[in-house]
C-alpha positions in Angstrom: -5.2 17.0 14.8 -6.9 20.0 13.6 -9.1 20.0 10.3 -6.2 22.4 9.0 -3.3 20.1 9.8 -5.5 16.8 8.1 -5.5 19.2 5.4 -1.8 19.6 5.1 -0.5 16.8 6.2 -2.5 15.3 2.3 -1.4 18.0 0.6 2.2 17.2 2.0 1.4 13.7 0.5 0.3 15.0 -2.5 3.3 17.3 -3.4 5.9 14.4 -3.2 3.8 11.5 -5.4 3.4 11.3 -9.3 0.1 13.2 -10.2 -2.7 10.4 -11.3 -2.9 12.6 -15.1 0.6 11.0 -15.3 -0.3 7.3 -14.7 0.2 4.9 -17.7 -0.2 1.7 -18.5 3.1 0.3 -17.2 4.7 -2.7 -18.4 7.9 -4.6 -17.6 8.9 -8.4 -19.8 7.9 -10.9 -18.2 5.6 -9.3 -15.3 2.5 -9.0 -14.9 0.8 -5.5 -14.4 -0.5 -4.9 -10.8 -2.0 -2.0 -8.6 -1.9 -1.7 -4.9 -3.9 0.8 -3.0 -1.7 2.7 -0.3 -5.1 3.8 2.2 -4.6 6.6 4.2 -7.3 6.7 7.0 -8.5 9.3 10.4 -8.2 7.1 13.6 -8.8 9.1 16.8 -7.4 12.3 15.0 -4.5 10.7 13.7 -3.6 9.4 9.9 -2.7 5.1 9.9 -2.5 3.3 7.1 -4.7 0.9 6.5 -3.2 -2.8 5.8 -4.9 -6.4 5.1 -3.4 -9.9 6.3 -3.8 -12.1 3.5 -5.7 -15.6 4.1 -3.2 -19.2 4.0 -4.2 -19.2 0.9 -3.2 -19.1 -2.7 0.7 -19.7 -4.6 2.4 -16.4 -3.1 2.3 -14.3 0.0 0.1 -16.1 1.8 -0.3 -15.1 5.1 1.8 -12.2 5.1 0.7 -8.0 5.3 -0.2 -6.5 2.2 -2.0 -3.6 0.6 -5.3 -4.7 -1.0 -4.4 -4.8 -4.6 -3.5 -7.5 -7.1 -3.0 -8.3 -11.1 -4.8 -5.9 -13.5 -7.5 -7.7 -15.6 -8.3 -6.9 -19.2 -11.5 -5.0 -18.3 -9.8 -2.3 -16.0 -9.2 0.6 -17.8 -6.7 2.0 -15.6 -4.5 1.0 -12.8 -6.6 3.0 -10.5 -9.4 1.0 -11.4 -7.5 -2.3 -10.6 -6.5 -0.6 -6.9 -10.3 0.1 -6.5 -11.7 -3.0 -7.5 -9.1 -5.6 -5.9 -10.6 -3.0 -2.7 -14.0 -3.9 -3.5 -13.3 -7.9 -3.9 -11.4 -8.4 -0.6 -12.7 -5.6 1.6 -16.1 -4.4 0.4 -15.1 -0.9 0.4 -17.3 1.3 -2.4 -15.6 3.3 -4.7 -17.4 6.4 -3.5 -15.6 6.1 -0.3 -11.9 5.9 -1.9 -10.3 9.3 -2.9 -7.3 8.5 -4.9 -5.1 11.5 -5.7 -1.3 10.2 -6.7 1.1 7.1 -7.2 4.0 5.7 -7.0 6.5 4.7 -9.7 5.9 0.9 -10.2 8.1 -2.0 -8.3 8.6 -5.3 -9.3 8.0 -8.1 -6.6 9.4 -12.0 -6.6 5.8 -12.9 -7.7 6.5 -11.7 -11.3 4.4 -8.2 -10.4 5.1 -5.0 -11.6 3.3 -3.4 -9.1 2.0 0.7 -9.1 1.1 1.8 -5.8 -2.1 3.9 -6.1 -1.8 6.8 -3.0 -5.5 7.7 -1.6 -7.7 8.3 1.5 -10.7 6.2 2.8 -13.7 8.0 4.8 -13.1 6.3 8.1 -15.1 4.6 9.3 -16.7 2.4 6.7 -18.6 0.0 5.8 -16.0 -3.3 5.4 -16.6 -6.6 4.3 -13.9 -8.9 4.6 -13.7 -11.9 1.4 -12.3 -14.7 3.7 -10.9 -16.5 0.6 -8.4 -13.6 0.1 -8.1 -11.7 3.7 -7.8 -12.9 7.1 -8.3 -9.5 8.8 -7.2 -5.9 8.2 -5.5 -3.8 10.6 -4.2 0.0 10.9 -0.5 1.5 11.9 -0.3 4.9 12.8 1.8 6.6 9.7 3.8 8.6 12.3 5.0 5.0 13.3 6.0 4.1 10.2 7.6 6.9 9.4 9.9 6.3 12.6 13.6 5.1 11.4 13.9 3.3 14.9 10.7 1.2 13.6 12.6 -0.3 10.6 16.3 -2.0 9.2 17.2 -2.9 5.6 19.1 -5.9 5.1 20.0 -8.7 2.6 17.9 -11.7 1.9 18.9 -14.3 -0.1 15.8 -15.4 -2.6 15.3 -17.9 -5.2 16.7 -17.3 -9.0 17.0 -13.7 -8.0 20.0 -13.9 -5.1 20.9 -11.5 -2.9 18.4 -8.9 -2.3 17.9 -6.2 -0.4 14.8 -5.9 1.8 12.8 -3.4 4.7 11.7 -5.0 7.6 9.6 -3.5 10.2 9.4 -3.8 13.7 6.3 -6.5 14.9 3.3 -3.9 15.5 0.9 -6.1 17.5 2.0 -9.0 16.3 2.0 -7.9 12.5 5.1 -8.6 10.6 5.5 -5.7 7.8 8.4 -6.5 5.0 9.0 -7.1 1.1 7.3 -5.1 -1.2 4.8 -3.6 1.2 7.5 -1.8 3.6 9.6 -0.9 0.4 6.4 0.9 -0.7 5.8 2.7 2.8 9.6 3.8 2.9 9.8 4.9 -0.6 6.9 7.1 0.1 8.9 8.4 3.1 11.8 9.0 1.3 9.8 11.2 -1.1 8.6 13.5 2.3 12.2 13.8 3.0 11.9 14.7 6.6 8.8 17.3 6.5 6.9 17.2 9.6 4.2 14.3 9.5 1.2 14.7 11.7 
């Protein structure tokens, strides 16, 4: 991949997600506000995304593949702030290498989260840090791959108090199991591209 096509392939990102001058402080009865960070990073000249699996730990989604993120505090001033610092606490990763440039309308999860993904790139590589109290290990997937419609299914799950809902579920890439709020994140992100090229 060419410096030119890095270039476009953000700027392709950045034309289908909500502008950051647009974020507010959204809030939905009876969740709790939350910010994800979706990272876009270089490997061998190709964009991933960068993912964390969470440590057996803790009341929800232990275990499973997530975004770093988690429940805005009082102090953060802005959801982008809460994407940068939840960053900071599991993976170690410095503000000053996170440029954030878009979101994501906010999703509610069966945590009680109302959850805005934050869109950004990481310099790769850095400097990471893993908190073993939150993360087990973090892990790439090539965005291309994700992007792939032979790499995912919806279907219906049946979950507690909420019933029947409907759910993406990836494909096992190397052993990682990507579903629930995380893949509906990825493939609304997707939909927004709406079948320009991805590098």
């Amino acid at each position: 991949m060419t410096t030119e096509q890095s270039t476009q392939f953000v700027e392709q990102i950045k034309n289908v997600v909500e502008p950051l001058e647009n974020i507010g402080d959204f809030q939905a009865d009876g969740l709790r506000s939350a910010a994800v960070l979706l990272p876009f990073v270089k490997v061998a000249e190709k964009w991933h995304v960068l993912f964390i699996h969470r440590a057996e730990k803790g009341e929800f989604h232990r275990g499973e593949v997530a975004f770093p993120g988690g429940g805005r505090e009082i102090y953060d001033r802005t959801l982008v702030e809460t994407a940068k610092r939840e960053t900071w606490e599991e993976l170690g990763i410095s503000n000053n290498r996170i440029r954030t440039f878009g979101f994501l309308p906010p999703m509610p999860t069966i945590s009680r989260y109302w959850v805005t993904p934050i869109i950004g790139t990481i310099d790769w590589p850095t400097s990471i840090k893993i908190n073993p109290d939150e993360v087990k290990h973090y892990f790439t997937i090539p965005f291309q791959w994700l992007a792939d419609p032979e790499n995912w299914q919806e279907h219906e799950l049946d979950v507690p108090e909420l019933g029947k809902v409907l759910v993406i579920d990836y494909r096992h890439y190397q052993e990682e199991h990507l579903w629930g709020v995380t893949a509906r994140i990825i493939n609304s992100l997707i939909e927004r591209l709406n079948g320009r090229a991805i590098a």
